[in-house]
N, C-alpha and C positions, 0 to 999 in steps of 0.2 A: 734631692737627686741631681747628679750633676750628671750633665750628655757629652758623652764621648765619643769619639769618630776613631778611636786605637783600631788598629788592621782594616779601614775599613779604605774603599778605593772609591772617590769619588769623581765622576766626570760633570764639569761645572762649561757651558756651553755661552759663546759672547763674553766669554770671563777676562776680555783685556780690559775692559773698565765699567766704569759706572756699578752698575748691581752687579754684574756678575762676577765681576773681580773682588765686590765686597763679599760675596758668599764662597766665593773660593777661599779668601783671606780665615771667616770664619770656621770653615770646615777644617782648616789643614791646623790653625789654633786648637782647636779641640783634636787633633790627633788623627784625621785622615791624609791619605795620600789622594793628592791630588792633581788631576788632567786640566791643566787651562786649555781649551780650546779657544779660539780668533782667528775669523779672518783677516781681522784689522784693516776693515773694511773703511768708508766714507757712510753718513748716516744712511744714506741713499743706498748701503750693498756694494757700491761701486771701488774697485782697488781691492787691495791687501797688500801686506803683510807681517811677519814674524814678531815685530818691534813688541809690539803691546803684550802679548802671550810672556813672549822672553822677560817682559821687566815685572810680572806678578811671578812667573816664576821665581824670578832672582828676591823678591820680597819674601818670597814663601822660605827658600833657604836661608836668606840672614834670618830668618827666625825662628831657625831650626829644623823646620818642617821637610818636606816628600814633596815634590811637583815637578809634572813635566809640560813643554807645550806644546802645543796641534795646532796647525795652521788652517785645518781643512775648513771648506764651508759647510754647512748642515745641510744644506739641500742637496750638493752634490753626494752622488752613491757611493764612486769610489772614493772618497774622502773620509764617506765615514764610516765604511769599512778599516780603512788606515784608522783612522781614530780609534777604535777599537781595537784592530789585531798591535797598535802601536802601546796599548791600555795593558793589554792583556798579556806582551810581551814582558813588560817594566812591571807589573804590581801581579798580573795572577788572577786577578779577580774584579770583579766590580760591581758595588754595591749599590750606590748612589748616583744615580743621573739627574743635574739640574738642568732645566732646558729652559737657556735666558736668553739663547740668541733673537737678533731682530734686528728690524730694519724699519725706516719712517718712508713714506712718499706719500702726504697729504697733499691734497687737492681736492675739490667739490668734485660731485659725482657727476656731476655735466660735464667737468672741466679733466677729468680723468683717462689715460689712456688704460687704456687694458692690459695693456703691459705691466702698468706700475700695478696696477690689481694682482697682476698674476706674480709676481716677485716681489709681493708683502705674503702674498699665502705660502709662497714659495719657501720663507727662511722662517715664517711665525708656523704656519702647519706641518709642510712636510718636513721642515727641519726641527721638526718635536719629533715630529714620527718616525721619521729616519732612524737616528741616535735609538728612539724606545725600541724600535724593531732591531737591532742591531745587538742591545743589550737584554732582550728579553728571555732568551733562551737561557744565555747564561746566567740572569738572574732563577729562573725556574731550576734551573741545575744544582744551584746551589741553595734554593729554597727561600733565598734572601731578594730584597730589593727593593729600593724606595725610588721612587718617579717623585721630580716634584716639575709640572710644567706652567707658565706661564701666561697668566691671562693679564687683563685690563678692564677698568672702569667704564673703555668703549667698548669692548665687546660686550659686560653687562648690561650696559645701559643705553650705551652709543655716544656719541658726539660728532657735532659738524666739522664735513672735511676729510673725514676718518673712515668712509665704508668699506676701505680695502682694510685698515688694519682692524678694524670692531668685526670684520665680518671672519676674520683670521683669529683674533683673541677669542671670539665666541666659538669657533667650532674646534676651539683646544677643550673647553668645560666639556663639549660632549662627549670629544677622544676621550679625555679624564675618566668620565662619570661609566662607560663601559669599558674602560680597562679597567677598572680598579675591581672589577665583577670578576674580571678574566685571570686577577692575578691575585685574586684570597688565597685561593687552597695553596698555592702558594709561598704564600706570604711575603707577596708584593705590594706593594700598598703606594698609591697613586694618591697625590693632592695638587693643586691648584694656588700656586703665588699670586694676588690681584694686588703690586705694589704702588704706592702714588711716592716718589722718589725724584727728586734733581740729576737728571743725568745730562748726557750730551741730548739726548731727544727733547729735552725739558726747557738747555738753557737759553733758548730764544723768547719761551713764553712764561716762564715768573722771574719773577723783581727778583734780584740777589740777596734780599731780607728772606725771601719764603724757599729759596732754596738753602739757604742756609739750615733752615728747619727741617725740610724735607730731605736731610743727607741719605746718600745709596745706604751707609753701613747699617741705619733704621732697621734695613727691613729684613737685613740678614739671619736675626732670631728667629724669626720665623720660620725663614727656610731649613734653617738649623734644626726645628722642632719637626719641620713635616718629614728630613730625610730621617729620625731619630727613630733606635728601637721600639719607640712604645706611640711613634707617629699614628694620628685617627686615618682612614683611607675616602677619597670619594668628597674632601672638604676644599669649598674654596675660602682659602684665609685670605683677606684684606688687611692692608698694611700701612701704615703711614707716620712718622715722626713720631714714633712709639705708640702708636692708639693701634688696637686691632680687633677685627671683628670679623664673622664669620659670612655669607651671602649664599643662598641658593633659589634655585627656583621652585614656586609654589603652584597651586593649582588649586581654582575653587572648587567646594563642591558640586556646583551646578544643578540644573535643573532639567528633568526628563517631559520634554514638552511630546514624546511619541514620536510619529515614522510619519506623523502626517503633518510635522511644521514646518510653517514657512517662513520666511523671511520677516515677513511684518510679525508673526507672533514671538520671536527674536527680539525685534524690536521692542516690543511691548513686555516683554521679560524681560529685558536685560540688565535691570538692575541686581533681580535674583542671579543671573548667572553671572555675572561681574560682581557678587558679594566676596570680598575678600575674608569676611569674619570668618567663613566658613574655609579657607584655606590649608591647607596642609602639602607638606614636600611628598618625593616620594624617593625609593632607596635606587628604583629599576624603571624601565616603560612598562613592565607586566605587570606593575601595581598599579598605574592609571587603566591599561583593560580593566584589571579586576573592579574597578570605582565604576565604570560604566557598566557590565556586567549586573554589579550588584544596583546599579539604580535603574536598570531597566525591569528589576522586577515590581519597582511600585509602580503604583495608577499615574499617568502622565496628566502632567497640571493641566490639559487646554480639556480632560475627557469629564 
């Protein structure tokens, strides 16, 4: 089966380079028209403009292809209102939102101002949410829609130096994980990119042997797959130098110690509740109530 993007409009977001100029590049190969958006920023947010946008656009056309660009930032609101009523003027419709924009400002969390905290959540969270909000209605209008937004290795797991942007990639999985509920009936279908890729944010910290391997265009199948007709909803795909695999979160079964434990008896169960063997995902929150619910009808371990 081969996946095709014919009539379909994509908006591909930080799309002047690195990833997201390579998913734009893939989308508009397979037959969509597509929106670069850029600020054509500094890694830090800071500056813009037009250059970057303008020169994947002019790649898109010697290739045949449909593409326009947008300068706006993501976080800003009437930017991406332009971005859209500018979408919606030129193609009519829009199917596909990739939301790859970003920005770095590491520093230790002692050593961090609050600023730079607030202007990583600033273009990594509300400028997902923005752009989603923006295209939602219209995707419900038309019945159609693929979201695919962008997380990281630190906001799964974390890493030092990083709590502004792990704490901005992490609360994209939760946007994800209830939109993708909100947008079934639908048939909206919300996924999650966790790419490990050589970009500009990359190339101060690997040797030019392992960016070489980790090239942006890697990971663009993937994204290829989640904005695709027969795209899963609600997955976060992981991605790297051609290896990929899927990540979610789990939850043990646990143990019902009653309404009268304490801390120490915690402590002295906690292996039982820290048992991963007994772990399972879940699709919603109303399925972790239901897991509590039903283990409070047995006898509690401490009676």
């Amino acid at each position: 089966m081969t996946i095709s993007f014919a009539g379909k409009v994509a908006i591909v977001t930080g799309a002047g380079g690195g990833l997201g100029r390579c998913h734009a590049l893939e989308l508009a190969r397979r037959g969509a028209k597509v929106v670069i958006n850029d600020l054509g920023g500094a890694l830090d947010g800071s500056g813009g403009n037009s250059a970057a946008a303008e020169k994947v656009v002019a790649e898109i056309k010697a290739a045949g292809g449909e593409a326009i660009a947008n300068g706006a930032s993501v976080s800003d609101d009437a930017g991406v209102v332009h971005l859209v009523e500018q979408t919606m003027k030129a193609f009519g419709r829009i199917d596909i939102l990739i939301a790859n924009a970003g920005i770095l400002r590491d520093k230790s969390f002692g050593k961090m101002e609050l600023k730079d905290f607030e202007a990583v959540m600033a273009v990594h969270l509300m400028g997902t949410v923005k752009p989603a909000k923006a295209v939602w209605q219209i995707m419900k209008d038309q019945g159609y829609g693929r979201i695919v937004v962008t997380t990281s290795s630190t906001g799964l797991y974390g890493n030092f130096g990083q709590t502004n942007y792990g704490a901005a990639k992490a609360s994209l999985v939760g946007f994800m994980h209830s939109l993708k509920l909100e947008g079934a009936k639908d048939n909206i279908r919300v996924n999650a990119i966790c790419p490990v890729a050589a970009t500009r944010m990359t190339e101060n910290l690997l040797p030019p042997a392992i960016q070489e391997m980790l090239k942006p265009e890697y990971i663009s199948p993937a994204v290829a797959y989640l904005a695709s007709d027969d795209a899963p909803t609600g997955v976060i795909l992981t991605a790297a130098a051609g290896v990929f695999a899927t990540a979610r979160l789990e939850e043990t079964d646990g143990v019902n110690l009653g309404h009268q434990a304490t801390a120490e008896d915690l402590a002295a169960h906690w292996n039982e509740i820290a048992d991963w063997s007994t772990a399972k995902p879940y699709g919603q929150g109303g399925e972790q109530n239901a897991k509590f619910l039903a283990r409070l009808q047995e006898r509690p371990a401490l009676s």
